[in-house]
C-alpha atoms as a printed R data frame, in Angstrom:
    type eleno elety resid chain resno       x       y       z
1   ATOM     1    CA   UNK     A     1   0.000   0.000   0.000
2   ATOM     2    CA   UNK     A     2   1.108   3.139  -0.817
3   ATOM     3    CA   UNK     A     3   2.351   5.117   2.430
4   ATOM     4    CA   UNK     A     4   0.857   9.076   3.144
5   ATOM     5    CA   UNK     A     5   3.722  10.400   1.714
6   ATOM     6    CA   UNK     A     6   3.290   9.108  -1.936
7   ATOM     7    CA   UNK     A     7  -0.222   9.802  -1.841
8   ATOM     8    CA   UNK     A     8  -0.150  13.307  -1.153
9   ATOM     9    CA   UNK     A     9   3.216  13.485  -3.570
10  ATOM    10    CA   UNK     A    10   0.233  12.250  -6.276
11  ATOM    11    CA   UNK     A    11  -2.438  14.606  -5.373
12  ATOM    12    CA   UNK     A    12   0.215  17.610  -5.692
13  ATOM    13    CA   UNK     A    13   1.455  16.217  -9.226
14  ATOM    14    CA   UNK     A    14  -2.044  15.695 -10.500
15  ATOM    15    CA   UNK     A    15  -2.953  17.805 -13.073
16  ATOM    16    CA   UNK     A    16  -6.454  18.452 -11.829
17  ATOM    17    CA   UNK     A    17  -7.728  17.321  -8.087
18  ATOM    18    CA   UNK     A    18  -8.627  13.757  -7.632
19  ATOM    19    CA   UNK     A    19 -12.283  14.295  -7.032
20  ATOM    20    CA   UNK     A    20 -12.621  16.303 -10.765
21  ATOM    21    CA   UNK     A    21 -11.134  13.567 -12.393
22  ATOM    22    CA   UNK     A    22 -13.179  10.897 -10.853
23  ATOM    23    CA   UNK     A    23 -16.037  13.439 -11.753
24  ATOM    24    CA   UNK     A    24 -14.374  12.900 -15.962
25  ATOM    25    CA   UNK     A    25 -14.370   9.474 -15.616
26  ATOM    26    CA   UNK     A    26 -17.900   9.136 -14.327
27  ATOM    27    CA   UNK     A    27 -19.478  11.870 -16.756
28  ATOM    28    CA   UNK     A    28 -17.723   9.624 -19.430
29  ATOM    29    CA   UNK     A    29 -19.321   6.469 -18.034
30  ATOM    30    CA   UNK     A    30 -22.579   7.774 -18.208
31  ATOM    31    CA   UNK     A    31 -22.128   9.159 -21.623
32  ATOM    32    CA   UNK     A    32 -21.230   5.526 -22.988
33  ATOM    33    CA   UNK     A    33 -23.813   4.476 -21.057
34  ATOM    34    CA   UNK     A    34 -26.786   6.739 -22.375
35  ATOM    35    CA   UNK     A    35 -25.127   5.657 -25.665
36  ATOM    36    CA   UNK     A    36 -25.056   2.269 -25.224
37  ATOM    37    CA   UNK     A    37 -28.942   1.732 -23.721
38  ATOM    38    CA   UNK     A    38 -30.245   3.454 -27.386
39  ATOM    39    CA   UNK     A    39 -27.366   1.222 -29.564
40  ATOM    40    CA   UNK     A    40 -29.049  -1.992 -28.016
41  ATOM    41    CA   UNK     A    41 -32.313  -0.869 -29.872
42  ATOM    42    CA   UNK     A    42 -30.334  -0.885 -32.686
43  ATOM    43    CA   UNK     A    43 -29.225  -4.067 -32.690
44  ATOM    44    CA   UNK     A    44 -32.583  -6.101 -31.957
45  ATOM    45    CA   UNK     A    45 -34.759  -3.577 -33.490
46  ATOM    46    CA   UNK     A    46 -37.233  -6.693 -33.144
47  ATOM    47    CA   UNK     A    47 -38.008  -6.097 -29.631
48  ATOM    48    CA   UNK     A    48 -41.006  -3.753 -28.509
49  ATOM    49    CA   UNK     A    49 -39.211  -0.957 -26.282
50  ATOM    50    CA   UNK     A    50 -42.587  -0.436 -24.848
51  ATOM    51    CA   UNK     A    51 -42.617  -3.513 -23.121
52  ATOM    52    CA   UNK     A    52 -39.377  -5.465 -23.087
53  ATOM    53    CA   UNK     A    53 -37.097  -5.086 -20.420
54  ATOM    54    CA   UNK     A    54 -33.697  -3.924 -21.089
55  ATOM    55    CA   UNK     A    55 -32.486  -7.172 -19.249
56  ATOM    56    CA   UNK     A    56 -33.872  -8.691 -22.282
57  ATOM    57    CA   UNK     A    57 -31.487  -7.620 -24.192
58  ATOM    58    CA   UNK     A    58 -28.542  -9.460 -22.401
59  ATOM    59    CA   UNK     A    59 -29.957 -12.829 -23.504
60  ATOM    60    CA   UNK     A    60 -30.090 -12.401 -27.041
61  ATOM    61    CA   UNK     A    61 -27.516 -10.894 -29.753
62  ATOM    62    CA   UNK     A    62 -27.380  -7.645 -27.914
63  ATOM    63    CA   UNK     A    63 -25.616 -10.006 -24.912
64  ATOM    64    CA   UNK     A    64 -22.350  -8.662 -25.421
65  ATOM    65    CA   UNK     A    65 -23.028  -4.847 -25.701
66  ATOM    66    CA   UNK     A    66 -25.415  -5.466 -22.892
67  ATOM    67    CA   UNK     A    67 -22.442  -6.108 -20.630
68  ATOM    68    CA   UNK     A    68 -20.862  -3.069 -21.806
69  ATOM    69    CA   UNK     A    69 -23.382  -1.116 -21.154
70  ATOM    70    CA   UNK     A    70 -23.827  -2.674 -17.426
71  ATOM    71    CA   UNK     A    71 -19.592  -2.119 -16.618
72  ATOM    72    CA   UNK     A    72 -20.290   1.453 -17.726
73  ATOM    73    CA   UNK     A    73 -22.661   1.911 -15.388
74  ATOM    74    CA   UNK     A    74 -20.589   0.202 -12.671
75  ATOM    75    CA   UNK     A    75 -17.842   2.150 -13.335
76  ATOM    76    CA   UNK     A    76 -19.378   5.643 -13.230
77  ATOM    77    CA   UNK     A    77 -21.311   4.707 -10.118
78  ATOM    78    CA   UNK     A    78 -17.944   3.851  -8.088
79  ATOM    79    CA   UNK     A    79 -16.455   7.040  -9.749
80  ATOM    80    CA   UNK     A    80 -19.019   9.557  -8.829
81  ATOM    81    CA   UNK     A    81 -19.056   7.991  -5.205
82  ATOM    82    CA   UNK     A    82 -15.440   8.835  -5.299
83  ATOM    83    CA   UNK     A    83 -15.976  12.526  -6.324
84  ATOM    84    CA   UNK     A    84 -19.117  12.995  -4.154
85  ATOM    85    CA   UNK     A    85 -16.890  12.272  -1.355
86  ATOM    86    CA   UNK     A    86 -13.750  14.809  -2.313
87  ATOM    87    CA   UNK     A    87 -15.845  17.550  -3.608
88  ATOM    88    CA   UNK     A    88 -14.964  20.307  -1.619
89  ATOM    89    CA   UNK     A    89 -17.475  22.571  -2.954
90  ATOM    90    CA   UNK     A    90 -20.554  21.243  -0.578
91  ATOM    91    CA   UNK     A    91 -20.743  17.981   1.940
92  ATOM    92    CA   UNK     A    92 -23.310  15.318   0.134
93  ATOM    93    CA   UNK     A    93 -25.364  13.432   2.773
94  ATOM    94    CA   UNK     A    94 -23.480  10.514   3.546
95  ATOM    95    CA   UNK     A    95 -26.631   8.304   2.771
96  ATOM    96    CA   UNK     A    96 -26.717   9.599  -1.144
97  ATOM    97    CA   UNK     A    97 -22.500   8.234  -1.070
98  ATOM    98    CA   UNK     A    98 -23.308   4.789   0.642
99  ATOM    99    CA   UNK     A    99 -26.346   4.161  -1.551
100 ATOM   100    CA   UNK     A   100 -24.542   5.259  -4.771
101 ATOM   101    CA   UNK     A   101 -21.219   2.562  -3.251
102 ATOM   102    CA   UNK     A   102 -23.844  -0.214  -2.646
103 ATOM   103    CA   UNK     A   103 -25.335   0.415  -6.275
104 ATOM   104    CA   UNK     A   104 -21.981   0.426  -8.255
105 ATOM   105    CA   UNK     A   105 -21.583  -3.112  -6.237
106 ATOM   106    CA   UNK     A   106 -24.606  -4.547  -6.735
107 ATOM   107    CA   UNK     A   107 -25.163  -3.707 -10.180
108 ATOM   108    CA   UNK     A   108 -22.789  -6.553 -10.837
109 ATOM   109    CA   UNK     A   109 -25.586  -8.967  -9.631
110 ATOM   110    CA   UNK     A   110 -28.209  -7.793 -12.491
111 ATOM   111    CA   UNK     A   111 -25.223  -8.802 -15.397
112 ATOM   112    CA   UNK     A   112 -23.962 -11.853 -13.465
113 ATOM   113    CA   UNK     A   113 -27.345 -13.521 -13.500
114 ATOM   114    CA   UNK     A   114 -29.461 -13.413 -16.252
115 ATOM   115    CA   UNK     A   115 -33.180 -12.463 -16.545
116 ATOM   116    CA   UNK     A   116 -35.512 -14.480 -17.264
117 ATOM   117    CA   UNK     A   117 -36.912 -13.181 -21.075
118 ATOM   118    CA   UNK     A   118 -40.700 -11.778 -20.667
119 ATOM   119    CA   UNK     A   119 -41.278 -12.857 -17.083
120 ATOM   120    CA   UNK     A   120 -40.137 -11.998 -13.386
121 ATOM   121    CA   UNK     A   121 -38.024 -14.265 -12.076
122 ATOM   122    CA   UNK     A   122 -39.246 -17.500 -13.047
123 ATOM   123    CA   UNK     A   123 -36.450 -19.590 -13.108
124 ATOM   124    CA   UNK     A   124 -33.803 -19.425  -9.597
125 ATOM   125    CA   UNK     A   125 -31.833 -17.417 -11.786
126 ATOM   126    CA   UNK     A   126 -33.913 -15.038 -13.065
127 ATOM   127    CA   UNK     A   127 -35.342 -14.632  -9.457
128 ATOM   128    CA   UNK     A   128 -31.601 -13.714  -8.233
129 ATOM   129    CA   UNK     A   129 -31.890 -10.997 -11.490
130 ATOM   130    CA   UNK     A   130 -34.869  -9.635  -9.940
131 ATOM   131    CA   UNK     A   131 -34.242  -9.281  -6.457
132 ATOM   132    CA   UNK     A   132 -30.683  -7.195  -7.898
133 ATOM   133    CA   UNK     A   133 -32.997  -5.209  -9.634
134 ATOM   134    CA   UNK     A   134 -35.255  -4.459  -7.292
135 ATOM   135    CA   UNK     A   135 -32.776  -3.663  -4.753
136 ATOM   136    CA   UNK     A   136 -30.435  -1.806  -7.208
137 ATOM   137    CA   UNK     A   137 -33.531   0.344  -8.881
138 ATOM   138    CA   UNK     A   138 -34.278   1.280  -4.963
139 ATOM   139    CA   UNK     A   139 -30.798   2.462  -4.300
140 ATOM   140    CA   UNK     A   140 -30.599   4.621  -7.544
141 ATOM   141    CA   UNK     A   141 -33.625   6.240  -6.108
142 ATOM   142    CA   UNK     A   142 -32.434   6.923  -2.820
143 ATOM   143    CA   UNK     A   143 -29.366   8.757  -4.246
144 ATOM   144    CA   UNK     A   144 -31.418  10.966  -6.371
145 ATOM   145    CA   UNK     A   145 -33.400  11.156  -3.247
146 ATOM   146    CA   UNK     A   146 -31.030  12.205  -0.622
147 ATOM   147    CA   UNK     A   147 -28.281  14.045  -2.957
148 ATOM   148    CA   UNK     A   148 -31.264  15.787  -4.708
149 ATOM   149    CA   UNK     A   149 -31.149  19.000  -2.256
150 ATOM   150    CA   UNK     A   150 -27.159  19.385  -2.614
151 ATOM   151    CA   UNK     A   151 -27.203  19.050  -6.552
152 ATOM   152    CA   UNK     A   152 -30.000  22.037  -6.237
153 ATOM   153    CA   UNK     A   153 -27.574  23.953  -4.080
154 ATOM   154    CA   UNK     A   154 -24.329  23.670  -6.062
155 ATOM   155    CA   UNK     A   155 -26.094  24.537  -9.259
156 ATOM   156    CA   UNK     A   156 -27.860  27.739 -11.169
157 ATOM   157    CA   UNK     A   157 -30.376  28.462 -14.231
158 ATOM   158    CA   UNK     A   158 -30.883  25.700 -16.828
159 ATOM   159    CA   UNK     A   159 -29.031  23.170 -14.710
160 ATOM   160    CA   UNK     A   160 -30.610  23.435 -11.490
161 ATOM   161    CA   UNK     A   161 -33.865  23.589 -13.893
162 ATOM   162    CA   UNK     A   162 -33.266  19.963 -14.914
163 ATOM   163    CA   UNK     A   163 -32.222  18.226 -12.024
164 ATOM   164    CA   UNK     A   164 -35.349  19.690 -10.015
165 ATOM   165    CA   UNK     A   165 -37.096  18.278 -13.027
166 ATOM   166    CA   UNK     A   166 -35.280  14.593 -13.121
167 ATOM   167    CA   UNK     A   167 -35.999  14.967  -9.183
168 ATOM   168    CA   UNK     A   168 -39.830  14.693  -9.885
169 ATOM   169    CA   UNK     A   169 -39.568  12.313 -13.043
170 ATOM   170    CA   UNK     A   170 -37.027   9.897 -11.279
171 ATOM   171    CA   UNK     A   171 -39.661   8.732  -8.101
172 ATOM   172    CA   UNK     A   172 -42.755   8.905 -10.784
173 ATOM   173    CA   UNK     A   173 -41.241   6.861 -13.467
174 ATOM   174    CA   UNK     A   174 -39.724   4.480 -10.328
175 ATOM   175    CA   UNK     A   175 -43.689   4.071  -9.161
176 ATOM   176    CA   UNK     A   176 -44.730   3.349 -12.309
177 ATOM   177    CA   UNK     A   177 -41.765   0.456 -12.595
178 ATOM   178    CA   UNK     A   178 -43.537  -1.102  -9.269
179 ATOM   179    CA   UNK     A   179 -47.133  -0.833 -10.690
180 ATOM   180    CA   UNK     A   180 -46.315  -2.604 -14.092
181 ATOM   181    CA   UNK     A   181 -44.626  -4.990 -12.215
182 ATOM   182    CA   UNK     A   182 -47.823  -5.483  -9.560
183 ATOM   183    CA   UNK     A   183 -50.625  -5.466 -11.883
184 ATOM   184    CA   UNK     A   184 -50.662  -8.071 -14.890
185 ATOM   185    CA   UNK     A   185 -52.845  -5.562 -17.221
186 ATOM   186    CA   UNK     A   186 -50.441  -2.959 -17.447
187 ATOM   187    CA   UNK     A   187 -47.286  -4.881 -17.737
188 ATOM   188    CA   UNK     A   188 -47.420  -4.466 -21.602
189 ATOM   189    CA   UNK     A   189 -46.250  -1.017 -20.433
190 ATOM   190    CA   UNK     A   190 -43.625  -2.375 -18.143
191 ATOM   191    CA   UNK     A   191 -40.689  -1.516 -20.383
192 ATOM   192    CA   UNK     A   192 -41.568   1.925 -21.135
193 ATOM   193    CA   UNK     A   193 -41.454   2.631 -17.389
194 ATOM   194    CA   UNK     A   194 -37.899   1.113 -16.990
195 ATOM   195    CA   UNK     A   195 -36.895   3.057 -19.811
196 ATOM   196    CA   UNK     A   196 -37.956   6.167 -18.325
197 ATOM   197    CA   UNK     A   197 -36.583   5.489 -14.900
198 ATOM   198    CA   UNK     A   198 -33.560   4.419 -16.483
199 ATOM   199    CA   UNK     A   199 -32.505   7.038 -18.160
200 ATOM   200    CA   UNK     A   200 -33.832  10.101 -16.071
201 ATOM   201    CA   UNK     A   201 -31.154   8.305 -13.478
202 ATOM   202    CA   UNK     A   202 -28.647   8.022 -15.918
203 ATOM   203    CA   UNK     A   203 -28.896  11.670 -16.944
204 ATOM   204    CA   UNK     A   204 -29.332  12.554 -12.949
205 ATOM   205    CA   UNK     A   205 -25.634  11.080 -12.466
206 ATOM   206    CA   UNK     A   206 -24.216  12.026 -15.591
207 ATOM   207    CA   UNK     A   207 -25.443  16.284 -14.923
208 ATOM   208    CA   UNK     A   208 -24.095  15.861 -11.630
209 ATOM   209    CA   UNK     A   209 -20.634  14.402 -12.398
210 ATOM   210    CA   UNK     A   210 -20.339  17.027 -15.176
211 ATOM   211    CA   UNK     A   211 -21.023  20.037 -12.603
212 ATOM   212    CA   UNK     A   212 -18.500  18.217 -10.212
213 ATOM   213    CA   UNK     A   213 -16.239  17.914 -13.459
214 ATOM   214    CA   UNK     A   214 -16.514  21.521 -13.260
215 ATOM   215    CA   UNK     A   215 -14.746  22.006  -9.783
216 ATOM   216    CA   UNK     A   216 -16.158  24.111  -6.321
């Protein structure tokens, strides 16, 4: 392990503070991310968005790309944790850094085990997916949740426009997850939820990694 010493010989060399670049690496994450979720469309262009899960997609020709698109989010979630924690500009609640931790580790769960294509955990793997899910589309909640008052406070005009927007859409589109989910007639709708939970979240982290990017 690398003594005190060397460490802060590092931080003084770095170009930029440590926190800003783990901000870059997670605003680049996201990025791939965003572009990966709408290239896996692409590829099985077969698939109703409307209704298919994105988990779907990692059990068909889209498999590969699918696990791209999961160690991209994995990565930005353990690099924004990092830069949440450094940023000197304003303290996030500790909750929003421990939920957005336990996310970038159990995220590996949802790619590790594979869904079970147009049902909920039938199968004991599939049932592992889900309960990942479940627990993993909670946690991205709960960061949104308790880090949503400190992105508001560190930000002005258009930006602090859209994340008090994504703060509305993020817990609506999560609801509406759970009730396609709960009730059978409404799960052809299921997928159209996700989507929108998905990617209000993914913008969420990727807005606030670029305003970190930015420095105090």
């Amino acid at each position: 392990m690398p003594c005190p010493q060397t460490k802060n010989l590092l931080r003084e060399s770095w170009p930029m503070p440590f926190y800003q670049t783990a901000a870059g690496v997670a605003a680049a994450c996201y990025m791939l991310a965003l572009a990966l979720l709408i290239a896996l469309h692409g590829v099985e262009r077969q698939r109703n968005p409307v209704s298919t899960a994105v988990s779907d997609y990692g059990t068909g020709k889209a498999a590969k790309l699918f696990k791209v698109y999961g160690a991209a989010g994995i990565i930005g979630a353990a690099a924004l944790c990092r830069a949440m924690l450094d940023y000197p500009g304003a303290e996030f609640p500790r909750a929003a850094v421990w939920c957005l931790g336990a996310l970038a580790v159990l995220r590996l769960g949802i790619f590790a085990f594979k869904t079970d294509e147009g049902a909920f955990g039938r199968t004991r793997e599939g049932i592992i997916h889900l309960v990942f899910a479940v627990v993993t589309f909670t946690l991205a909640y709960e960061v949104v949740s308790f880090g949503g008052p400190t992105a508001l406070a560190i930000t002005t005009g258009p930006l602090n426009a859209a994340f008090a927007l994504l703060g509305w859409i993020v817990p609506v589109s999560l609801g509406l997850v759970v009730v396609t989910m709960v009730l059978p007639r409404l799960r052809a709708f299921f997928g159209l939820a996700e989507r929108a939970f998905l990617v209000s979240t993914l913008l969420w982290f990727l807005l606030l990694a670029a305003r970190l990017f930015a420095g105090a």
